[in-house]
N, CA, C and O of each residue as an XYZ file, in Angstrom:
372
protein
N      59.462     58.061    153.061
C      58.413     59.058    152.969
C      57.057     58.405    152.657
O      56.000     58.723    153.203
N      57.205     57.450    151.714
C      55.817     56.267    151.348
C      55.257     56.312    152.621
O      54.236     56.931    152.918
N      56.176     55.424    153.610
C      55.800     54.967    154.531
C      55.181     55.100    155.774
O      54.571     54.356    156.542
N      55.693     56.861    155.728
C      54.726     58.001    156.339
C      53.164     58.114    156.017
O      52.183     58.318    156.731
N      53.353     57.876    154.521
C      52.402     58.668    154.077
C      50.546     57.402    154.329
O      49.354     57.679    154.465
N      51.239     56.264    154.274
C      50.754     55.146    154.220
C      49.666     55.168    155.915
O      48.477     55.198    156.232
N      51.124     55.127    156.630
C      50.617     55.182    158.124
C      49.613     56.371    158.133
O      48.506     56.031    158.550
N      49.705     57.511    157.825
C      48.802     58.617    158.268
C      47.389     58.280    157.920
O      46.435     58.417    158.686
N      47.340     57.826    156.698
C      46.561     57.333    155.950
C      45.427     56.527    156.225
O      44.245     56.746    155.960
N      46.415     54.728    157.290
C      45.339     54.056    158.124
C      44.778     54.597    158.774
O      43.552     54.573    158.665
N      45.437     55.390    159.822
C      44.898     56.124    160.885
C      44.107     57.464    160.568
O      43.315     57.913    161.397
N      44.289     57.968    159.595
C      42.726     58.370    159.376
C      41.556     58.253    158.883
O      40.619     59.048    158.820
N      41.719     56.897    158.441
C      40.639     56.322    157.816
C      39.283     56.026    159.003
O      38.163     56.536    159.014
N      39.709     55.312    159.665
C      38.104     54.573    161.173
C      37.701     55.462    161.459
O      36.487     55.330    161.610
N      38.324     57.267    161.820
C      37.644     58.226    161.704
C      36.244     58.670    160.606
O      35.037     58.754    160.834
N      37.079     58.895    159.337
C      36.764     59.492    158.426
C      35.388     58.430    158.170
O      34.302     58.939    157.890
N      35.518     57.082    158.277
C      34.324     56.128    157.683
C      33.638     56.401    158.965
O      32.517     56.748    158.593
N      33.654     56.446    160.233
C      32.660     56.467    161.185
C      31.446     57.835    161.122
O      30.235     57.860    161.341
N      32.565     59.024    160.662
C      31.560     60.286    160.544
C      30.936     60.119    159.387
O      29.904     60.784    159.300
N      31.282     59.254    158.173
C      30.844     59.057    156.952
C      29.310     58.088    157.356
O      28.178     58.418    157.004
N      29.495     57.448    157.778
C      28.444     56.216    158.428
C      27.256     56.798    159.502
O      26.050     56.553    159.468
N      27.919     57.552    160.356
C      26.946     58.369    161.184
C      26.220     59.235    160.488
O      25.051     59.310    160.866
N      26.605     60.104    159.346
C      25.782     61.096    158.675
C      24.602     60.651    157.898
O      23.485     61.167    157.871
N      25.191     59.242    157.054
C      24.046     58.055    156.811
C      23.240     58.187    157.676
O      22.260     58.893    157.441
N      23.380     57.584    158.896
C      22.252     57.381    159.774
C      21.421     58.100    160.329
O      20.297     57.775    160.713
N      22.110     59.457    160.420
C      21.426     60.315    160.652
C      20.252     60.949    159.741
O      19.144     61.362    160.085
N      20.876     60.889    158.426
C      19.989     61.333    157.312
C      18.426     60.056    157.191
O      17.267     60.195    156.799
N      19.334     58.712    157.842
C      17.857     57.617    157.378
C      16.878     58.138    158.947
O      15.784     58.703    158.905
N      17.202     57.976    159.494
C      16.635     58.452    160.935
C      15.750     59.816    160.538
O      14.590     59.903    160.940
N      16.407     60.974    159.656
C      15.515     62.369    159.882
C      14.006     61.780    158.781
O      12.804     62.006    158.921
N      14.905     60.819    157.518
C      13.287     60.686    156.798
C      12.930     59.862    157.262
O      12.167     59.468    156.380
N      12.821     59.046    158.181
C      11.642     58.138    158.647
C      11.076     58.940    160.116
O      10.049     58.476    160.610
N      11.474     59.655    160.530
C      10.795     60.583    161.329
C       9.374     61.464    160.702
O       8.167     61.434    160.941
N      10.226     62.200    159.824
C       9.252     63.014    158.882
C       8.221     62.236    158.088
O       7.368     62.833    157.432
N       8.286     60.904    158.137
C       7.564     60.168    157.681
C       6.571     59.295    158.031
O       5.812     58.573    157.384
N       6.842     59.653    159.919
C       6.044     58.829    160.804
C       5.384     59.891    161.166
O       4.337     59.539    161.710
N       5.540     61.472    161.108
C       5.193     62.111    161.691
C       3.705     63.084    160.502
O       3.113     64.140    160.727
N       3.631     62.459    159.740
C       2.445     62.965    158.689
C       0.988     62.793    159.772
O       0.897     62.104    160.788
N       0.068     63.579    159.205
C      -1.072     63.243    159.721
C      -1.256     62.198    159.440
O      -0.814     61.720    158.395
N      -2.205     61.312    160.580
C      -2.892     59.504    160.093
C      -4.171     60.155    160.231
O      -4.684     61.086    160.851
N      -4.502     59.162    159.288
C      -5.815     59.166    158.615
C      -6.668     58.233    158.921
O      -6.224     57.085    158.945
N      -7.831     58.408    159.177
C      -8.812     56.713    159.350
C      -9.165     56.342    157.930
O     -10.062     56.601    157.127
N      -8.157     55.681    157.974
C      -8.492     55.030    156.338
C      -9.425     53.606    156.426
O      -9.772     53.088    155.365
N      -9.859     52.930    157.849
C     -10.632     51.695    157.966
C     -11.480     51.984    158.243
O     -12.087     51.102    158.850
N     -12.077     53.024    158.124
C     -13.765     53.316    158.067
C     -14.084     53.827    157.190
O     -13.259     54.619    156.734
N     -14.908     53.745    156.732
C     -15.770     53.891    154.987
C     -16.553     55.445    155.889
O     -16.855     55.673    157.061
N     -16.646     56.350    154.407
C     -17.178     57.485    154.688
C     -18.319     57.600    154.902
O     -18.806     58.639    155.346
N     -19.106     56.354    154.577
C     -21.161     56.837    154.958
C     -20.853     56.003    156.806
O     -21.937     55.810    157.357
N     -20.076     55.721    157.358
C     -19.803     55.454    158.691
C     -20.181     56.799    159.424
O     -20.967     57.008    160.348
N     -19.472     57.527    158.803
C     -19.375     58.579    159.654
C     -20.663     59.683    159.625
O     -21.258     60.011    158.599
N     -20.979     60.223    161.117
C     -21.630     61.511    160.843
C     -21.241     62.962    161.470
O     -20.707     63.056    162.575
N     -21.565     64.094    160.646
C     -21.065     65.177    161.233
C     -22.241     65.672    162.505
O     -23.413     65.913    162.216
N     -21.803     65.750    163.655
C     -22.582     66.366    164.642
C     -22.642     67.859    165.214
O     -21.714     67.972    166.014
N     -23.024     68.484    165.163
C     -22.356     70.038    165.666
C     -22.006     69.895    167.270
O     -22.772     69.348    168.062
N     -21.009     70.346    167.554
C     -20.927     70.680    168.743
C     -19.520     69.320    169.377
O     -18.728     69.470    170.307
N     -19.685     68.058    168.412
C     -18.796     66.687    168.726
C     -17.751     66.667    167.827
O     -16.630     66.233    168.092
N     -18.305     67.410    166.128
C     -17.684     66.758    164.862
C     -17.956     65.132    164.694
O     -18.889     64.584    165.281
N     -17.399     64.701    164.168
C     -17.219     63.556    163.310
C     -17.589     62.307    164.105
O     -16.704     61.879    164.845
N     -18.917     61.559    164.072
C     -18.360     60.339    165.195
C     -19.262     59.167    163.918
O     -20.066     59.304    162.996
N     -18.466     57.967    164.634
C     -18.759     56.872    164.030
C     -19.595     56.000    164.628
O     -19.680     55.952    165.856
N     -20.577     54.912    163.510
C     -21.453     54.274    164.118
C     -23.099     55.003    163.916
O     -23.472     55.868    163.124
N     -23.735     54.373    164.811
C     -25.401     54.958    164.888
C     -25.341     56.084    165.951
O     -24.697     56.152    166.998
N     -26.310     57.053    165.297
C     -26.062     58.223    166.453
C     -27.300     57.840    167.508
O     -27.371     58.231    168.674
N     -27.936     57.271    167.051
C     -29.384     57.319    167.395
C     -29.343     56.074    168.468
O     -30.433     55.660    168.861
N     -28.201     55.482    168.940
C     -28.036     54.530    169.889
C     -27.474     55.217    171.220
O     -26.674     56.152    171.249
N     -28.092     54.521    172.395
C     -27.689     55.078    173.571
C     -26.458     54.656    174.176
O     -26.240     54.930    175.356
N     -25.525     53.931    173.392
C     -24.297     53.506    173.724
C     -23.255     54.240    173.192
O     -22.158     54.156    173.744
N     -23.465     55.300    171.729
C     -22.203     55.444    171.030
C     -21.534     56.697    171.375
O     -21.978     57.843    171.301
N     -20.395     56.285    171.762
C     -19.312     56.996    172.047
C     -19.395     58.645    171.671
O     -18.869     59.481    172.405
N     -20.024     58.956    170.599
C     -19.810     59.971    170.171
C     -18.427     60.392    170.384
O     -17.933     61.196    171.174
N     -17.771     59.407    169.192
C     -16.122     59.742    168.977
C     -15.579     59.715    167.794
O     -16.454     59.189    167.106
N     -14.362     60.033    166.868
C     -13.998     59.727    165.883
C     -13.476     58.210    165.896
O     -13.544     57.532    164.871
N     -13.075     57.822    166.811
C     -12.834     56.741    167.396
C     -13.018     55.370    167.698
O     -12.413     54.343    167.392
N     -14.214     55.680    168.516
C     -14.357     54.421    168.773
C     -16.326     54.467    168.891
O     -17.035     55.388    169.295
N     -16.629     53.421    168.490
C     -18.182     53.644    167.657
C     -19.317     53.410    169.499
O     -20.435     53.798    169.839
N     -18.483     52.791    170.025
C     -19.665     52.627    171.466
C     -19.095     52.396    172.501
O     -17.986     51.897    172.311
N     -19.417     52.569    173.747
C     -19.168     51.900    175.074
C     -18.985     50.011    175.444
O     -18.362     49.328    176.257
N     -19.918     49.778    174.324
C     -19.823     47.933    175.007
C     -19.317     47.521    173.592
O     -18.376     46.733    173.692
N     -19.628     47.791    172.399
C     -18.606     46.943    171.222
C     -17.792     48.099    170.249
O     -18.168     48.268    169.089
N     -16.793     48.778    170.743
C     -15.846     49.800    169.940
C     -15.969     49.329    168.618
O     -16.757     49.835    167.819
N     -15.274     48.442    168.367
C     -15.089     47.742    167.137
C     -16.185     48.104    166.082
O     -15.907     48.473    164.941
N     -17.373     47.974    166.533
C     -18.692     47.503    165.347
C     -18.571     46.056    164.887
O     -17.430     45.606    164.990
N     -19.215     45.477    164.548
C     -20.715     46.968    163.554
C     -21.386     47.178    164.456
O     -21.230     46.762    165.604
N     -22.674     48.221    163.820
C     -23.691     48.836    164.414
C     -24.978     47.749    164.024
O     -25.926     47.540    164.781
N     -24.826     47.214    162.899
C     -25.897     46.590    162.718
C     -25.944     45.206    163.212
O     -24.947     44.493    163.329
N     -27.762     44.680    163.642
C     -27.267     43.404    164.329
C     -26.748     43.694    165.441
O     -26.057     42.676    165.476
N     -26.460     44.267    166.483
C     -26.130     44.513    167.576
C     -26.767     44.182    168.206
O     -27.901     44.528    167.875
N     -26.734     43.328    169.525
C     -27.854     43.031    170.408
C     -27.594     44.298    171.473
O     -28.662     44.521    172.042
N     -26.885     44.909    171.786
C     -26.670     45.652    172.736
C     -27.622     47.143    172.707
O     -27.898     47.833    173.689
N     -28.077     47.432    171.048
C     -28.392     48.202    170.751
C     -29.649     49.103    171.237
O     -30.676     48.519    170.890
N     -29.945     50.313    171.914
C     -31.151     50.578    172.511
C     -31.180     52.329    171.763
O     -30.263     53.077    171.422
N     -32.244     52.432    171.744
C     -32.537     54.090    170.636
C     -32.751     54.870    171.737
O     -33.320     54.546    172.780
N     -32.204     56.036    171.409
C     -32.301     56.874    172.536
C     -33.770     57.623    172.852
O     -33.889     58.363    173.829
């Protein structure tokens, strides 16, 4: 009767640990979802970067240049990146 009981035993074990193991994964999988999925933030631009425009919202860089993007984004057409200052590219609108 042991010996029954033994055998049933192996054989339901690779089951029982695989759904045990999958539910793990499933659970690490749902919080790093929910965790990729937060709003992003522009945390690499400093707040006097930015200006509020009516009609664009939020863009970065000089407004007063005839290159800038007028984007949250990206600060111009020929150097995204910045800076604004020191720019040779720079022309006032």
């Amino acid at each position: 009767m042991l010996d029954i009981v033994i055998i049933l035993f192996l054989g339901i074990m690779p089951p029982i640990l695989s759904l045990w193991m999958l539910h793990r994964f499933q659970a690490n999988q749902r919080q790093f979802n929910a965790e990729m999925t937060l709003p992003l933030q522009l945390k690499a631009l400093p707040p006097a970067d930015m200006t509020r425009i009516d009609g664009f919202g939020y863009v970065i860089g000089k407004v007063s240049c005839k290159y800038n993007a007028r984007s949250p984004y990206l600060r111009c057409a020929i150097n995204p990146d910045g800076p604004c200052q020191d720019c040779r590219h720079y022309e006032s609108l």
